[in-house]
N, C-alpha and C positions, 0 to 999 in steps of 0.2 A: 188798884191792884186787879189784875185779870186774871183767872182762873180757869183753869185745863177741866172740860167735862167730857162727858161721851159722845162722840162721835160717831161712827157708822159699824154695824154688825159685820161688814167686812174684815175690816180691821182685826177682826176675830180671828179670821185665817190668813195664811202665809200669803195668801192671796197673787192672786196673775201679775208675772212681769213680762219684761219686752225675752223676746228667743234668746237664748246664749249668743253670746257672741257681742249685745249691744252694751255700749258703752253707758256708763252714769252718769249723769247729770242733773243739774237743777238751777230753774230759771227763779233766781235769787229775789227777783222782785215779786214772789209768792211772800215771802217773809214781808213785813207789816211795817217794819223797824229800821231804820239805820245803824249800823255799829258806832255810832260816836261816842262811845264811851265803854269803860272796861264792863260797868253796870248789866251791859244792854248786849255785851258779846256775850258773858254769862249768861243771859236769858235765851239768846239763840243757841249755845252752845247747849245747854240745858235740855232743850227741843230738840236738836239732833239728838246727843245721846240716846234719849229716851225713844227716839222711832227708832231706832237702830237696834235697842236693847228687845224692842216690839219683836220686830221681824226674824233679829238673830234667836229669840226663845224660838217664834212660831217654826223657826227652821228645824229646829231639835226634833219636831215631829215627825221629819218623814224618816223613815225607812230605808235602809240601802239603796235599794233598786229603784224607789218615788226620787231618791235626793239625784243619784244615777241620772235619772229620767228628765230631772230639770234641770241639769247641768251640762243636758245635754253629750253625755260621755256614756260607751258601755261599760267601764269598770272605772271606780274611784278607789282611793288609799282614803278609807275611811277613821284609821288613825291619826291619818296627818290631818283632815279637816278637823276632829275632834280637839286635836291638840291646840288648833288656830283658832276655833273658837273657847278655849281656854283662858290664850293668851288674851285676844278680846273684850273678855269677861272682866279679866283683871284690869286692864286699861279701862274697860267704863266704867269700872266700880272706883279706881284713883280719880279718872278725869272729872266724875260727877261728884264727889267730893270737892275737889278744889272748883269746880262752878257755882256749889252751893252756896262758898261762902259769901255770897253778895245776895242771900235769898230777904235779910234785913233790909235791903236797899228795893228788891221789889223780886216778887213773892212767884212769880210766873215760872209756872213747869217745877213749882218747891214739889217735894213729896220726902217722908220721912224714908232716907234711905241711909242705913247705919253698918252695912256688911254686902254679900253675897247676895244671901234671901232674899233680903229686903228691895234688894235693886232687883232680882228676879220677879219678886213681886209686883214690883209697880210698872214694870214692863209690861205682865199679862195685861194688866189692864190699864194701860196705858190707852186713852182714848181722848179726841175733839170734838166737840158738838158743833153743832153746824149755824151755832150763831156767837161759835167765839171768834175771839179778835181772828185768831190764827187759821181759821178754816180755813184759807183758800191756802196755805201751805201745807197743809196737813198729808193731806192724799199726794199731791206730787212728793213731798218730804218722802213718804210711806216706798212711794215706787223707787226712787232715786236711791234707800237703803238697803233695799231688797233685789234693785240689780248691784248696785256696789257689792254686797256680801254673796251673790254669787258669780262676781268675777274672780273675789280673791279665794271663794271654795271651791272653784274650777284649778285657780293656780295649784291649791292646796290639793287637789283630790288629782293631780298628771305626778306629785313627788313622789318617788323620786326621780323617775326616768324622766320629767321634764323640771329641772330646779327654777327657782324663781325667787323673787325678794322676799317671800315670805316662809321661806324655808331657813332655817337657822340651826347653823353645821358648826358654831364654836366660838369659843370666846372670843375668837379674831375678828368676827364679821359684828359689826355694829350697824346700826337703823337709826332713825327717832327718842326711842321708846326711853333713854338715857337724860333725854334734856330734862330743861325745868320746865313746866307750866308758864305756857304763853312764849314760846322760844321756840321761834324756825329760823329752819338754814334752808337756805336759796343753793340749786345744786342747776349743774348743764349735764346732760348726754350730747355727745358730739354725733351719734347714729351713724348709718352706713353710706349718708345720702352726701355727694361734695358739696352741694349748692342747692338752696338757700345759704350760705355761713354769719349768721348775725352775732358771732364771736365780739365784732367789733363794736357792733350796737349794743353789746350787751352788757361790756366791761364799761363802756364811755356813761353806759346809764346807772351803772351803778355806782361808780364813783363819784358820778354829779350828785348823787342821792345818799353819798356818806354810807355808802351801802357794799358790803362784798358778799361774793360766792364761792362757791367749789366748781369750779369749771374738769368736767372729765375727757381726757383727749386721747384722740387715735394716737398714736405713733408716729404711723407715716403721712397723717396729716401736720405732726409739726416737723418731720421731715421736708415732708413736700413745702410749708411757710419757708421753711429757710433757706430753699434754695429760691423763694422769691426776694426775702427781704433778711437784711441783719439780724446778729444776734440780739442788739442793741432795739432792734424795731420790735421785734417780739418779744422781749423785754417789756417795750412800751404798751403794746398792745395787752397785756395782762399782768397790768402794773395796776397793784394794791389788792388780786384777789388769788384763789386759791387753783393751784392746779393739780390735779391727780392725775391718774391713767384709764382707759377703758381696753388696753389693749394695743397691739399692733392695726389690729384689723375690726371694723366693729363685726364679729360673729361668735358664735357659742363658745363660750371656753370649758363647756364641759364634757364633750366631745372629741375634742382637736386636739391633734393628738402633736404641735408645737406648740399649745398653749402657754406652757412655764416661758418658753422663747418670746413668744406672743411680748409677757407680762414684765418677764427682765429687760428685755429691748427698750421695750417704753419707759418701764421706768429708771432707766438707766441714763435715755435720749433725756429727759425732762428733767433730771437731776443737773444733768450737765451744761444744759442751757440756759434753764427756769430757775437755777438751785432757791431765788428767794421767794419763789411761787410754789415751789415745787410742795406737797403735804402727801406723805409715804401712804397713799391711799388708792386703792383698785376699786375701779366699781365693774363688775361684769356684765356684761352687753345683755339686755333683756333679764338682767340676773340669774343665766345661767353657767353655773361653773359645779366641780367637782364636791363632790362633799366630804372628799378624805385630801382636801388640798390644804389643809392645815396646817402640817410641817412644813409646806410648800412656801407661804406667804410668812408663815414666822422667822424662817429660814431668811428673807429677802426683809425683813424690819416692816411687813406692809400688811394693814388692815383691809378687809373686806368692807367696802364704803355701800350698805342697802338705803333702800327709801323706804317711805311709810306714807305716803303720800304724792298721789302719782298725776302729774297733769293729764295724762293720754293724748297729748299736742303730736305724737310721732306717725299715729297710722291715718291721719287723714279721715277721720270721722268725724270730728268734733267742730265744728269753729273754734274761733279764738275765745269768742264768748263764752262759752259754755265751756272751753275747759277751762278759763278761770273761775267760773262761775260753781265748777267740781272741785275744786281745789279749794275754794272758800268754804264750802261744806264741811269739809276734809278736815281743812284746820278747825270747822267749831266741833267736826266729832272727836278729834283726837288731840287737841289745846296744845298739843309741842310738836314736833318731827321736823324730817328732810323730807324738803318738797324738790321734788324730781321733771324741771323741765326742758324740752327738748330744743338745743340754743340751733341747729336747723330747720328749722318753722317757724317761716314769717310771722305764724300766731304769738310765740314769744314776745312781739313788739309792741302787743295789742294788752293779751295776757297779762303781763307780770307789772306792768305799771298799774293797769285797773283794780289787781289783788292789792298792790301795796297800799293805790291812794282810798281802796275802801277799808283795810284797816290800819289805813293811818291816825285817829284815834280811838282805836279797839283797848288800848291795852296792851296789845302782842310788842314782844322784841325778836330782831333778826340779828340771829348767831352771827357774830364774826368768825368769815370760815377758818383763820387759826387757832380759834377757841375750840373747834367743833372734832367731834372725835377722839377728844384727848383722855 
């Protein structure tokens, strides 16, 4: 049994991360452990949580104008971040719960946490000593939670004038947050870009692998397939996984002022060519859309499809590496969700087979996307 001590007086404080703007990650081979077993993703899962429950207390600290400051923004919606880290709060207090229970099997990152407080408490002092097994993930773990939770308080502190996937406007729009424990969905953005399109590579790999997705498409991208090939080829080409909408066009729909056009077009076009692909699902581009569009999509039988789990493969920051290597993180902080990645980035080829084959045996199950949503 290995045992969590004190670690560095740092740790104390919210402590320096990289400027706004840079992306999260973490070079996985910090961690000590392989996931081959359900045992051993509970014990990593265990460790994320708890840096993350670290850093998001130490964030409570600052101040309007300090959190402002390192968020890089001159005015934040300081109730909408409040409210995100509410939601947060509740998610690590279920997810370290169902991690615990394997703490009889080995004992690592255990701490008596039975409510709210409790897991408040064991965050403050949540600490590594620098001659435990896990030292050398420690401090990288530390920075990697602490730019994560402020890219999503930067999302949270632009609502409402900029919406995004962590803004939630109604019972229509769904996330993650719904599944069970140990259960992801594999999802595509189609993005604004023609080419790279690994649409092809991406269904051919999933099927090999008894595996499906939610694939989200432009419009006039499957316009434009069909006037290259068959109804019957596109058929083929995303046969056995799931198709939704992003739109006519990938750009804001909360702005655009033909967006309902945008969103009936598409889903109308994919109804009529895809019907046994087709899943009455919008996800909106960058997720941003209206926040009084509710009557809108109920009116059209179609849910708002968000993520909870984002690779960052789209803006060309990351290697392939390292956004799988965030996205593995992602699923030990958050044990279920839709993972969100971009089927225009050669990275995808690299990405999502190295996620699957390192938790192939974790434990985790992948949603069949006509399960998912319902």
């Amino acid at each position: 049994m290995r045992i969590v001590f004190l670690f560095m007086a740092g740790l104390l404080s919210f402590g320096a991360v990289a400027a706004p703007g840079d992306i999260a990650t973490l070079d996985r081979s910090t961690w000590p452990e392989q996931l081959n077993n359900p045992t051993l993703f509970d014990v990593a899962s265990r460790a994320e949580i708890l840096m993350f429950a670290r850093v998001l207390l130490a964030s409570e600290s600052l101040d309007e104008p300090a959190l402002a400051d390192r968020l890089g923004l001159r005015t934040i919606n300081l109730e909408s971040i409040n409210n995100l880290r509410q939601r947060m709060w509740q998610r690590l207090l279920a997810n370290y719960n169902f991690a615990q229970q394997s703490c009889d099997q080995d004992a690592s990152f255990c701490f008596l946490v039975e409510d709210m407080p409790t897991l408040r408490e064991q965050a403050a002092k949540f600490q590594v000593s620098d001659e435990s097994y896990y030292t050398r993930w420690a401090e990288p773990s530390r920075l990697f939670h602490a730019q994560y939770l402020d890219e999503q308080m930067r999302k949270a502190a632009l609502s409402p004038q900029t919406s995004s996937e962590v803004d939630h406007f109604g019972d229509y729009e769904r996330n993650g947050d719904e599944m069970n424990d140990r259960l992801f969905l594999l999802s595509f953005d189609s993005a604004a870009n023609a080419v790279p399109d690994n649409t092809g590579w991406a269904t051919e790999y999933l099927r090999k692998s008894n595996m499906s997705g939610t694939f989200f498409v432009l419009g006039k991208d499957i316009q434009n397939r069909l006037a290259e090939r068959s109804v019957a080829g596109l058929q083929a080409l995303y046969s056995g996984q799931c198709i939704g909408v992003q739109g006519w066009e990938f750009r804001s729909h909360s702005h655009w002022q033909d967006w309902q056009d945008s969103v009936r077009r598409s889903a109308d076009l994919v109804k009529s060519k895809l019907p046994e692909n087709y899943v009455p699902l919008f996800r909106p581009p960058d997720g941003q859309r209206r926040a009084d569009a509710g009557d809108f999509f109920k009116s059209q039988g179609l849910q708002v499809a968000l993520w909870d789990i984002d690779a960052q493969d789209g803006a060309g920051k990351l290697k392939a590496s390292e956004s799988a290597q965030r996205v593995l993180t992602l699923m030990l902080l958050w044990r279920h969700g839709v993972i969100n990645f971009n089927v225009k980035q050669d990275g995808v080829k690299t990405s999502m087979p190295w996620l699957i084959t390192q938790t192939a045996q974790s434990g985790i199950g992948w949603e069949d996307c006509q399960d998912a949503f319902r």
